[in-house]
N, C-alpha and C positions, 0 to 999 in steps of 0.2 A: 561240090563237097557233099558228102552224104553225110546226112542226119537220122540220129535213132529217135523213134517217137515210141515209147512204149504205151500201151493201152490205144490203141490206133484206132481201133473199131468202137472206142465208146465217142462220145457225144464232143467232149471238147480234143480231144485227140485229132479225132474225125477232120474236125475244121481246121483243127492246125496243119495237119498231114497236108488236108487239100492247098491251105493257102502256101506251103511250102515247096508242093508241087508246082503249082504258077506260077511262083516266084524262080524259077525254075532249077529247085532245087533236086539230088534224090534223094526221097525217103526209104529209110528200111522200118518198116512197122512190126511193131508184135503185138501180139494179145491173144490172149488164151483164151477169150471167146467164151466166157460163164455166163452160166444161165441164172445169175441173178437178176436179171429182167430179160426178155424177149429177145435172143437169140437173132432171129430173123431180122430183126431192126439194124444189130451189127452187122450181118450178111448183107442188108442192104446198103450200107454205110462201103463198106468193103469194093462191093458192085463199082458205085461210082467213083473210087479210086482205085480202081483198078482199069479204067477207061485209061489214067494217063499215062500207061503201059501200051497200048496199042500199038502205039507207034518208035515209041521207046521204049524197050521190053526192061531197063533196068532201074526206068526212071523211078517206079514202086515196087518194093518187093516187102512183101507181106510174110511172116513166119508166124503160127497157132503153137503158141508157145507158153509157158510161164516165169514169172521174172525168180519166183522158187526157184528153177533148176539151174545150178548155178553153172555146171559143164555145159551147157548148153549156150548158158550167156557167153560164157569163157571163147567160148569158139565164133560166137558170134562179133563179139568185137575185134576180136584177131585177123578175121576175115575181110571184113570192112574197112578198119582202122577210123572209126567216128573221130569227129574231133567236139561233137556237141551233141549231148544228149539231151533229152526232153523227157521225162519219166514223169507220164500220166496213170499207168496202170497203178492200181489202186480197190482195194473193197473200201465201197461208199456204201452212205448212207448211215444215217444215227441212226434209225428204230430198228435199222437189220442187223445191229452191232449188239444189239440187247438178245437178237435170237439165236447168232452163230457167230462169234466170240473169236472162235478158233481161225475164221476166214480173215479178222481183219490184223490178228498175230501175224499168220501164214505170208500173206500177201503185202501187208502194209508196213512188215517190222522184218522179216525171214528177205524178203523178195527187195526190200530197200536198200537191204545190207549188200545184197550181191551185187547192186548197181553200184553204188559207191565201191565196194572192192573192186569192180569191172572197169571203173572210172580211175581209177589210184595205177593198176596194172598198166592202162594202155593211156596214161597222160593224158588223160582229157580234158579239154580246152575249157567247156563249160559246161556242167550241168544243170540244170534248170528241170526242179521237181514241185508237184503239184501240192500244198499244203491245203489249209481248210479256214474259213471264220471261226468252224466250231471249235478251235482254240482257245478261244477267250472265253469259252466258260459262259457263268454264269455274270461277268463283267457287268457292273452298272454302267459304268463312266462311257457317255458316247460322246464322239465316234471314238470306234475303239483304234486305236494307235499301237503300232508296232512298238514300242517302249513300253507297254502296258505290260502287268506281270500276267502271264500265261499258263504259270503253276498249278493251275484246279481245273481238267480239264472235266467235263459233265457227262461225258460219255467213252467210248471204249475208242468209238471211232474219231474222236478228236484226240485221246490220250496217243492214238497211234499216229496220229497227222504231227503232234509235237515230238512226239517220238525223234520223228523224220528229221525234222529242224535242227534237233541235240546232237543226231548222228551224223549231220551234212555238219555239224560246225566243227566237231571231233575231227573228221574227213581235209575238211579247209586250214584245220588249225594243224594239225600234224604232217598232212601231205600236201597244203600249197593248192588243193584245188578248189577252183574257182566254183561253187554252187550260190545259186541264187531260188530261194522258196515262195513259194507264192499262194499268199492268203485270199483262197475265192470268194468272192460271195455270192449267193445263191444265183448262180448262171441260168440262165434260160434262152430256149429258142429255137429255131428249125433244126427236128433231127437232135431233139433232146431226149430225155432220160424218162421214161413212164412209172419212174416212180415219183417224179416232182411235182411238185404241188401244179405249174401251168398245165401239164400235160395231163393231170388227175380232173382235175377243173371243168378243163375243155372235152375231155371226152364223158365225163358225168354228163355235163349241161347240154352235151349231145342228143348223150341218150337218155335224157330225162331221169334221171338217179340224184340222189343227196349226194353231193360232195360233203366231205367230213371238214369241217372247220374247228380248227383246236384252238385251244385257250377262248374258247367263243367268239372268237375272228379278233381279240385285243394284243394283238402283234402287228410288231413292222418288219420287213425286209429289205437288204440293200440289196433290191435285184439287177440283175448287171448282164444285157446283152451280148449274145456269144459274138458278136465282130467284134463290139469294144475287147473283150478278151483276149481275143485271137489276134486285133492288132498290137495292143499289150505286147502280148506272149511274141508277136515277131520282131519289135522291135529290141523284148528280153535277150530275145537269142543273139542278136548283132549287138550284145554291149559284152563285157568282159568287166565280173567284179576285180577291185581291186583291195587292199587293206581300209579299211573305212577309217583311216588314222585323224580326218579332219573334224567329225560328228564328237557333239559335245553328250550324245546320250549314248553312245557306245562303253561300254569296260575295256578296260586294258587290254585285256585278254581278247576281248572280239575283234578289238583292233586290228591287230595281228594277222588275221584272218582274210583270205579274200572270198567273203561270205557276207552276202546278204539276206531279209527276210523283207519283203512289200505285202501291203496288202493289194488284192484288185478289184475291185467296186464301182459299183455307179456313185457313190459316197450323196447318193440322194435318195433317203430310204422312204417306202409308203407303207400305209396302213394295210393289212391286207385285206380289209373289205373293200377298198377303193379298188386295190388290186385284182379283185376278183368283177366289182363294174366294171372295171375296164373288159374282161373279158363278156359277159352280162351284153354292154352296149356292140360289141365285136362280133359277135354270134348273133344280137337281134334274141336271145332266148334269155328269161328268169332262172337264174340258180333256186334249187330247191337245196336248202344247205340245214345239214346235222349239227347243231352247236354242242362241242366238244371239251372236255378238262385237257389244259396240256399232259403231252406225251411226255412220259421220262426221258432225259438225254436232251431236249428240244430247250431253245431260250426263249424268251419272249420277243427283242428285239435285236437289229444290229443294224449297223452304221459303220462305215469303212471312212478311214482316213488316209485318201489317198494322193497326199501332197509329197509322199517323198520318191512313190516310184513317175508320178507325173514329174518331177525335177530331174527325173535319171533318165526318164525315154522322151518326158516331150510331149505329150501326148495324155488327155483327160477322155475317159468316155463320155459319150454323149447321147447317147439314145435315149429316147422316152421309152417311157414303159406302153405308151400307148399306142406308139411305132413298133417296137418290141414286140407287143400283144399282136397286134395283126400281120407281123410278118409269119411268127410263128401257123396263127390260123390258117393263114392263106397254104402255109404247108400241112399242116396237120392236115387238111380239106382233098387236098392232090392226092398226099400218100396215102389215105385212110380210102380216098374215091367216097366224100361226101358230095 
């Protein structure tokens, strides 16, 4: 069966692609390959899936595309006939939503709509698209629980991430297809994103530079290694929502629907100065750290409640963050040639 994985060449795409591949699935990847962080890094990401073409020339096939162009898409699933999509492509980032506004419209709201109309057109089994924590806002109440009202989003790139959620239940409630959204929290780990805080950290503490610590390091993080994720996300793709008619905190109306929203977490959040020892004691080197006022769009903590998608797959993360932290090193060290 062939699988669409849109945003291939970023960070958690990446690792899905690949475990989908060994699973011995074929993927068709897209992504349009922007240069809001280092280019090269996706090229590299690319490289090693495109090894499991060597020998089977269709097992991956890759198109530099964007989810924007909707004739493009159109032809793409016709071609194929997916029966499960995976829509990671996406503009990230809070602080980059406050400088170019128009990219997270374009992409995150323009380029969503085409998947779901692409999804409606060719009966598609399951979608399964990538939402955000930065949903809940400025939320006190931890852990934050998917029943929680998500109304005030604090940034442009989370108001476009609930966006997503409004429009997959529109999708589900009117045309019967099955999406399932998925609330990240701050992922990290080999072959991650340089713009996130382990990857900013560890290459500061490198090379002897301030890393910038905001709100003065008095925040927490539910950081959540990319396997746990990635096992997550595989066993998401082998389930099929149905109408949530048994849940006593559902509306009437979402009933109806075969749509769900999880969050995905380590649902065991740390302080981020601990977070930052950990890397500290991993490298052997002192951070020299900038104490900073928080960033607009940014919250101080979060905390995942992740008991209802562990009841639907089976399946809790588990990783430390302290296993987490060195497996990351141990790549950043290889691919960097420390």
């Amino acid at each position: 069966m062939s699988i669409l994985v849109t945003g291939s060449a970023g960070f958690i795409g990446f690792h899905l692609t690949k475990r989908l591949l060994n699973e011995g699935f074929e993927v068709i990847g897209l992504d349009n390959l922007n240069s809001y962080y280092d280019v090269n890094l996706k090229n590299e990401r690319l490289k090693e899936l495109k090894k499991f073409s060597k020998d089977l020339p269709n097992k991956f096939q890759f198109f530099k595309e964007d989810i924007t162009n909707k004739i493009f898409l159109d032809d793409l699933f016709k071609k194929f006939n997916f029966k499960k999509v995976v829509n990671l492509a996406a503009q990230a980032g809070v602080r980059y939503s406050l400088e170019n506004p128009s990219s997270y419209i374009s992409s995150n709201i323009v380029g969503f709509a085409n998947i779901l109309e692409s999804c409606k057109k060719y009966n598609i089994e399951h979608l399964i698209y990538a939402s955000s924590s930065s949903v809940y806002g400025g939320n006190k109440e931890m852990p934050f629980s998917e029943n929680q009202n998500v109304d005030y989003p604090i940034s442009l790139y989370a108001a476009s991430k609930k966006s997503n959620e409004l429009m997959a239940h529109t999708y589900s409630h009117l045309y019967q297809i099955p999406t399932t959204g998925l609330r990240f929290f701050t992922v990290y780990g080999p072959w991650g994103r340089p713009d996130m805080a382990l990857f900013l950290f560890t290459k500061s503490i490198i090379n002897n530079t301030p890393i910038k610590v905001f709100n003065n390091g008095e925040m927490t993080r539910d950081f959540t290694y990319i396997d746990d994720i990635i096992e997550s996300l595989f066993r998401v793709i082998n389930k099929i929502p149905t109408p949530d008619i048994d849940s006593d905190n559902r509306t009437e109306l979402l009933s109806k629907a075969p749509y769900r929203i999880f969050n995905i977490g380590n649902s065991n959040p740390i302080q981020l100065m601990e977070f930052i020892s950990e890397i500290e004691n991993t490298l052997g080197i002192k951070a020299k750290k900038e104490l900073l006022e928080m960033q607009p769009g940014d919250v101080a903590n979060t905390f995942a409640d992740t008991s209802a998608l562990e009841k639907w797959i089976n399946f809790k993360p588990n990783t430390s963050v302290k296993d987490g932290i060195t497996e990351f090193i141990k790549w950043y060290k290889i691919f960097f040639h420390y």
